[in-house]
Steps between C-alpha positions, in 0.01 A plus 500: 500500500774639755570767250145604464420552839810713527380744179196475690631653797669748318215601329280529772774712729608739158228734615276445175128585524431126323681219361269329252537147465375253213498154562428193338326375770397583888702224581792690416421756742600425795804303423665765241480836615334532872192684635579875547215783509675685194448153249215513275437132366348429144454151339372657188628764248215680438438537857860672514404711198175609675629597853808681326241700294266613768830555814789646266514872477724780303801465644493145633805273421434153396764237500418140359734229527393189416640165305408446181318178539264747701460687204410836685574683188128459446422684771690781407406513135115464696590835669641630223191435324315705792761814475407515119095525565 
């Protein structure tokens, strides 16, 4: 948890326009990472796949890191999906 809100901090200070975050749970929220204006909370992968398709533009960088247990790859093979269309 310590280590969270530290990569949160980081995050938030790195001067990125968002951090998005997928979570479990809200619970998680304010115990793992912190409240900062740049954070973007989802709870559901298609939600993630849907904001990322109608905010990300040519040019954009997109960085996920995730555990696998998370299994975010299925967001990105969502967007992927998207990219194709």
């Amino acid at each position: 948890e310590k280590e969270h809100k530290k990569i949160g901090k980081l995050f938030a200070e790195s001067g990125l326009d968002e951090v998005l975050i997928f979570l479990d749970s809200s619970k998680e929220k304010d115990h793992l990472f912190g409240e900062y204006s740049n954070f973007v909370y989802f709870y559901n992968k298609d939600a993630v796949i849907d904001y990322i398709s109608k905010t990300a533009k040519k040019g954009d960088s997109i960085l996920v890191k995730a555990s696998n247990s998370s299994k975010l790859w299925e967001v990105i093979e969502g967007f992927e999906k998207l990219l194709k269309e």
